[in-house]
C-alpha positions as CSV (number, residue, x, y, z in Angstrom):
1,X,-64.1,37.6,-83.9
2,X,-66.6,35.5,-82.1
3,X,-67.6,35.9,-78.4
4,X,-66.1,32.8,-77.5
5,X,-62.8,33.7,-78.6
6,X,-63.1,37.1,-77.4
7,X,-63.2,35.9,-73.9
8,X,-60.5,33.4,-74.7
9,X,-57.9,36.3,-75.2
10,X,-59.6,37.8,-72.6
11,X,-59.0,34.8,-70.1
12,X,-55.2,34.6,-71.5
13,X,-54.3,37.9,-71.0
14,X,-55.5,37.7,-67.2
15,X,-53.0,34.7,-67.0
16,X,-50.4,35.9,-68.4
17,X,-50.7,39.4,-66.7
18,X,-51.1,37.3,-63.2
19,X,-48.0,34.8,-63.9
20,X,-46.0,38.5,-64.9
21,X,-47.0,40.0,-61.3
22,X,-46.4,36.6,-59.6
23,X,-42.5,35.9,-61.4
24,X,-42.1,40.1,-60.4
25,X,-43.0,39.0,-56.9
26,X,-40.5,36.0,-56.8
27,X,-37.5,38.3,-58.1
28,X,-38.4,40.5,-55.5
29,X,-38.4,38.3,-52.7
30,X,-35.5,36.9,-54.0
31,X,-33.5,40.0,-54.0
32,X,-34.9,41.2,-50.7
33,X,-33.6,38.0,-49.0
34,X,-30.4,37.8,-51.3
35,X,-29.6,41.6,-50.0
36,X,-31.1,40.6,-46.0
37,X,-27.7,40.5,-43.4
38,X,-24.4,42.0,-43.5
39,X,-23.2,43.6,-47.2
40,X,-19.9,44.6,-48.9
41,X,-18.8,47.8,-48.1
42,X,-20.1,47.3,-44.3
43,X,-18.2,48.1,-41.5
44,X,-18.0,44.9,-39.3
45,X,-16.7,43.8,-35.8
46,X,-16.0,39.8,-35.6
47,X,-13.5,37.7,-33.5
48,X,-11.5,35.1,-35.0
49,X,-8.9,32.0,-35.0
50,X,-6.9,31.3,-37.8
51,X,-4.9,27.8,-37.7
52,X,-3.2,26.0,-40.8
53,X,-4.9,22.6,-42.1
54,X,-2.1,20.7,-42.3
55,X,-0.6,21.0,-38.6
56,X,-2.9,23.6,-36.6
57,X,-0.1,26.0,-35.9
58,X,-1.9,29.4,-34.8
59,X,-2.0,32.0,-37.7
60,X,-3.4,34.7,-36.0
61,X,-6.4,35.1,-33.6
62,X,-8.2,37.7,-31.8
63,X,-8.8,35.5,-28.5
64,X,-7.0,37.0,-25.4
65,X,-7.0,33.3,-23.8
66,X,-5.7,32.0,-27.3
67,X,-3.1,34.1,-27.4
68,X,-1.6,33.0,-24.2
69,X,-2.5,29.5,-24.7
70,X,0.0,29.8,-27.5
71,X,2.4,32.4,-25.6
72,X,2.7,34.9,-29.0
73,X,1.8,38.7,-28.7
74,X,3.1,39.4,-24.9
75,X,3.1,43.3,-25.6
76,X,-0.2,43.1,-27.7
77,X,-3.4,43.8,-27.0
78,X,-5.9,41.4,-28.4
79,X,-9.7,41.9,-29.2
80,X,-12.5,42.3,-32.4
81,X,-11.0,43.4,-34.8
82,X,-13.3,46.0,-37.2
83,X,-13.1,45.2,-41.3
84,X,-14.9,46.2,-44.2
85,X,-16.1,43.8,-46.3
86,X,-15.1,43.6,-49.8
87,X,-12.0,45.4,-49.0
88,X,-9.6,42.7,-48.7
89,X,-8.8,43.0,-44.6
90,X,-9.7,39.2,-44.3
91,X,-9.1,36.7,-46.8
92,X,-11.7,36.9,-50.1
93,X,-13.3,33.3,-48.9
94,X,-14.4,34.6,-45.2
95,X,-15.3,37.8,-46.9
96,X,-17.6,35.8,-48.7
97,X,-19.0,33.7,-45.9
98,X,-19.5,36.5,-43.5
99,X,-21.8,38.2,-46.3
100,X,-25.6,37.8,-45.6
101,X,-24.9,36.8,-42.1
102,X,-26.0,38.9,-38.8
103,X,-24.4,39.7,-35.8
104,X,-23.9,37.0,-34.0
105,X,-23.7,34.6,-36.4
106,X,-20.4,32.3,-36.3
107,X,-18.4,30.2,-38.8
108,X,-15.6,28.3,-39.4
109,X,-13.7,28.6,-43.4
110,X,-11.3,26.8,-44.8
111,X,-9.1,29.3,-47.2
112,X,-7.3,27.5,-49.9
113,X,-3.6,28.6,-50.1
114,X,-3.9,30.0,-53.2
115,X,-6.7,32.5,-52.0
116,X,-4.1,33.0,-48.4
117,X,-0.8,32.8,-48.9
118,X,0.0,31.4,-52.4
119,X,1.0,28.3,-53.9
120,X,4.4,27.3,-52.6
121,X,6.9,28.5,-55.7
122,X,9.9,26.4,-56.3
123,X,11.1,28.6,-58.5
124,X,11.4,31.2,-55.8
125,X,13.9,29.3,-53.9
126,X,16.9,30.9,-55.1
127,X,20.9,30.6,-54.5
128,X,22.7,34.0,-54.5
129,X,26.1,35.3,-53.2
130,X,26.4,34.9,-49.0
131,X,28.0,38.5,-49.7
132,X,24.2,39.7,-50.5
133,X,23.2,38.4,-47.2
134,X,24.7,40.6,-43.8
135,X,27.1,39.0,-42.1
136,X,25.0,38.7,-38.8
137,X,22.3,36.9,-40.8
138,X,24.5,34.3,-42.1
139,X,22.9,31.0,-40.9
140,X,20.4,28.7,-41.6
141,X,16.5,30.1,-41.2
142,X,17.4,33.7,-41.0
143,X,15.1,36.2,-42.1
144,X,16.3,38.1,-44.6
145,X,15.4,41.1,-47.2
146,X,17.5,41.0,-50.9
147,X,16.8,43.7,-53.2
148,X,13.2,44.1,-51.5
149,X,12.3,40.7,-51.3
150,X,12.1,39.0,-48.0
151,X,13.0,35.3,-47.7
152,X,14.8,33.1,-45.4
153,X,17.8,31.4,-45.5
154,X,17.7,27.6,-46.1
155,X,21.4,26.7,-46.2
156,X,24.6,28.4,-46.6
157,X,27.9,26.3,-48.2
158,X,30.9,28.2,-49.0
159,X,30.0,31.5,-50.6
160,X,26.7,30.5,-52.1
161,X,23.5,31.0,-49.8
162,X,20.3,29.1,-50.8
163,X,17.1,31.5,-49.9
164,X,13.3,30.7,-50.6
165,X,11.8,33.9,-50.7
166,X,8.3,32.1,-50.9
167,X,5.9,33.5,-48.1
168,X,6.4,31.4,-45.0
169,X,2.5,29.8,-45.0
170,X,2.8,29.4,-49.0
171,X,0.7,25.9,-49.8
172,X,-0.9,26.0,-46.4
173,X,-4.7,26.0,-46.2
174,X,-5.9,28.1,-43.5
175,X,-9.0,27.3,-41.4
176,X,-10.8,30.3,-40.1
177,X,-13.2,30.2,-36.9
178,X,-14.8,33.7,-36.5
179,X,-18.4,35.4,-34.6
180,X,-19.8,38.4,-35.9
181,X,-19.3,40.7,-32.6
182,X,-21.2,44.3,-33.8
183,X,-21.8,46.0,-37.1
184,X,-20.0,49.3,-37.0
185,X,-22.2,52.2,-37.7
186,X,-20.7,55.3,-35.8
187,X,-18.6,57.5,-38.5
188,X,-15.5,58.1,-35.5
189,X,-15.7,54.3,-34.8
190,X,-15.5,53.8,-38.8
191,X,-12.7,55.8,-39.2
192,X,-10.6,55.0,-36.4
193,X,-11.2,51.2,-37.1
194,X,-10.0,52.2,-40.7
195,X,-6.4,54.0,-38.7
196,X,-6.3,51.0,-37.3
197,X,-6.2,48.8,-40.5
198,X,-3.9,51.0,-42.4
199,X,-1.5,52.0,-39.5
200,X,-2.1,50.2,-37.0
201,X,-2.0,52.7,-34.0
202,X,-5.1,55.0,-32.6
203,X,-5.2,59.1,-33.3
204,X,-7.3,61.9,-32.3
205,X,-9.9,62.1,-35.5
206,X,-13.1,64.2,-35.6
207,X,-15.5,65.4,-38.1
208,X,-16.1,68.8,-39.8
209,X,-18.3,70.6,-41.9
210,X,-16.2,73.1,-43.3
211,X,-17.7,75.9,-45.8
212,X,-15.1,77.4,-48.1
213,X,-15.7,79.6,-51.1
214,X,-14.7,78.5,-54.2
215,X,-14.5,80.0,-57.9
216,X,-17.3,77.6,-60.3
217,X,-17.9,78.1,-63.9
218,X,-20.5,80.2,-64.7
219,X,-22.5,78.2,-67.9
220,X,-23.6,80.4,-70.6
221,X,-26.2,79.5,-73.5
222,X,-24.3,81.6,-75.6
223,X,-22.7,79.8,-78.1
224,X,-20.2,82.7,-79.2
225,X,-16.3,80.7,-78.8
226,X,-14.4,84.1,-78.6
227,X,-16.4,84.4,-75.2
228,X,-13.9,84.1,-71.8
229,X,-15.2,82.0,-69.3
230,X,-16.7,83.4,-66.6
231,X,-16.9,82.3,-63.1
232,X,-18.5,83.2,-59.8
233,X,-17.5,83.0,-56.4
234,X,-19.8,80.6,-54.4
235,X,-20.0,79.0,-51.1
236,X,-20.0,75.1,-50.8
237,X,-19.4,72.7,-47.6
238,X,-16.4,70.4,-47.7
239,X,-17.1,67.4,-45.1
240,X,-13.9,67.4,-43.8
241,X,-12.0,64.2,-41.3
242,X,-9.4,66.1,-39.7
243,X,-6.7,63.9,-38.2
244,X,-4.6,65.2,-35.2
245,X,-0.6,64.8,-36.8
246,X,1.7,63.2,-33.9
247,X,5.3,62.8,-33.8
248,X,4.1,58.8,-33.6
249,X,2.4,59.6,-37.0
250,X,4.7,61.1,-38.4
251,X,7.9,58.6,-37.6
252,X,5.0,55.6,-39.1
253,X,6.8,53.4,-41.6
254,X,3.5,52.9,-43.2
255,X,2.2,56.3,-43.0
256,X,5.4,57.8,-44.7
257,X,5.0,55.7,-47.4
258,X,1.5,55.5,-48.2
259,X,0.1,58.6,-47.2
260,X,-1.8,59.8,-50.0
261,X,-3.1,56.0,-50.8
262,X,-4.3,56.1,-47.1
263,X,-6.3,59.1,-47.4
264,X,-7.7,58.5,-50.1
265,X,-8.7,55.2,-48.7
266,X,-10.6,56.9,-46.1
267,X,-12.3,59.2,-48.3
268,X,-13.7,56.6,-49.9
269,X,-14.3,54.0,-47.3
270,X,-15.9,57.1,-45.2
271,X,-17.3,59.0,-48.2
272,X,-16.2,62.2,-46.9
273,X,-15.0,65.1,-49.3
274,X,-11.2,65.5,-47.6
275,X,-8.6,64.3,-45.2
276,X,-7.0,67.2,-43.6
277,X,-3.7,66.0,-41.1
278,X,-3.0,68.7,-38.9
279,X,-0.6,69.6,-36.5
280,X,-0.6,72.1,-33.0
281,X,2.1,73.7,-32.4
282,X,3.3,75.0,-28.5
283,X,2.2,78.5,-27.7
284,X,3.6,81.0,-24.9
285,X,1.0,83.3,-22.6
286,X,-0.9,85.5,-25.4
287,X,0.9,84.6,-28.3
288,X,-1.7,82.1,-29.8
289,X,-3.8,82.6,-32.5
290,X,-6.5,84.1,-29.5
291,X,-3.9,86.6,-28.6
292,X,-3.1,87.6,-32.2
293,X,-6.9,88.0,-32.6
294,X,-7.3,89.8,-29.4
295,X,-5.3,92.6,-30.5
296,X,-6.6,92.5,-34.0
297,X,-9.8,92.7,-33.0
298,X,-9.6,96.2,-31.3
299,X,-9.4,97.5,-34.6
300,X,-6.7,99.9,-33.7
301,X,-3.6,98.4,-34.2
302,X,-1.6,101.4,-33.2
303,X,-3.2,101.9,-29.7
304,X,-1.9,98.3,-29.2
305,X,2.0,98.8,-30.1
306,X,2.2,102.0,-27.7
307,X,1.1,99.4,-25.1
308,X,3.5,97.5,-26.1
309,X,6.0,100.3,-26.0
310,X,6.6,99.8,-29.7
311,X,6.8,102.4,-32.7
312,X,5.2,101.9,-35.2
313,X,7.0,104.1,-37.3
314,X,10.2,102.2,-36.9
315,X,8.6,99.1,-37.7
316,X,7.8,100.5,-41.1
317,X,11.1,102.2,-41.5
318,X,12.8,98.8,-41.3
319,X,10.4,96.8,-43.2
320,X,11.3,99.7,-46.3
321,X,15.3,98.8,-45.4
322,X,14.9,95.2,-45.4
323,X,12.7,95.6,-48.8
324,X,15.5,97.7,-50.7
């Protein structure tokens, strides 16, 4: 090979090695500013207004001053309201819009109906027996619940009741108008906003780092199949939410159904290892779990009963009678 073309492969290769570095640098950039803002999976605070398109009747809204304009939600308290994105607690569409934006940041969406309430269905306008129907919810525009589903009742001649059982904003576009208030970073804040979502109410939550022990299997290069396993007791940590249970809690509609898809929410959305509800029960002077330990703790169970002006002796005697 000449010298000429020598240093023409030579020049090539530079170029080709400098446009290589240059397109990595693009994609780079690219993905950097793709990835800049707010991301799925964030925890975020935002205000917003949701009207219909059609006639601007209020949806829902955030707004204090909105809320009274429009005289809904007496006994509510409005205010942010904190969502995850890309975990359906707004419609997919502001999801969407919201994404790559910073706090802040406002925006106004318009949500077809068939990504907010559905297309209207005429199919799911229905006539049924008025006997389904309770007697006190016999008239026109009722509300209504048959065999699960909830509709309302358009008219009602003789014993036949028509009922559309289509969502009330089905075929309605929504227009959104929402700010980015705060991005949530505090694990509490995170977790109660998630209460919130689910349930709707506010508990006492907290954080743990629990260490347990817990029996793992030992691996063995030994091939042999007629080997038992073997396992070993170690220590791991378990980060733990523990939730405070509350007769409130525990009379929730939601919450008795949906427990165990609610916890498992949060130990995903929270990445935490477990969800642990407890509940405190009342405790007299000294009989708590401190008193029982109190006594325990001595180390001489005996000396305690004689304060107590209790035999031990009898005690056992008993237990024996009760066992036989």
């Amino acid at each position: 090979m000449s010298n000429d073309a020598e240093a023409d492969e030579a020049e090539q290769d530079a170029e080709d090695t400098e446009q290589a570095t240059t397109e990595e640098t693009s994609a780079d950039e690219e993905s950097t500013e793709a990835e800049s803002g707010l991301q799925y999976g964030d925890f975020v605070e935002i205000d917003y207004t949701a009207r219909t398109v059609e006639d601007d009747t209020l949806v829902d809204t955030t707004d204090p001053e909105v809320a009274e304009e429009e005289g809904v939600g007496e006994d509510e308290e409005f205010g942010p309201r904190t969502v995850v994105l890309g975990e359906g607690h707004v419609f997919g569409p502001v999801e969407e819009d919201v994404v790559g934006r910073d706090v802040g940041d406002e925006g106004t969406v318009t949500v077809p109906a068939a990504d907010a309430f559905g297309e209207f269905d005429d199919e799911e306008v229905r006539t049924i027996s008025a006997d389904r129907i309770d007697e006190d919810d016999r008239y026109p525009g009722a509300h209504v619940t048959i065999d699960g589903e909830h509709g309302h009742v358009e008219t009602i001649i003789g014993g036949r009741a028509r009922v559309d059982f289509n969502h009330p904003l089905a075929g309605e576009a929504i227009e959104y108008e929402y700010e980015v208030r705060d991005e949530v970073d505090d694990r509490e804040e995170k977790a109660q906003a998630l209460v919130g979502v689910f349930l709707d109410m506010e508990l006492d939550l907290w954080f743990e780092t629990d260490v347990e022990e817990e029996e793992q299997l030992v691996e063995s290069d030994d091939e042999d199949e007629d080997d038992e396993d073997e396992y070993e007791t170690v220590e791991v940590e378990k980060d733990t939410l523990y939730i405070e249970a509350t007769p409130q809690l525990s009379m929730n509609q939601q919450w008795m159904m949906g427990k165990q898809q609610i916890a498992q929410q949060l130990v995903e959305q929270l990445g935490v290892d477990r969800v642990i509800v407890q509940e405190t029960l009342g405790e007299g002077p000294g009989m708590g779990m401190g008193g029982l330990g109190g006594m325990m703790g001595g180390g001489d169970i005996e000396d305690a009963l004689e304060d107590e002006d209790v035999d031990a002796e009898d005690i056992v005697e008993e237990l024996e009678e009760a066992g036989e």
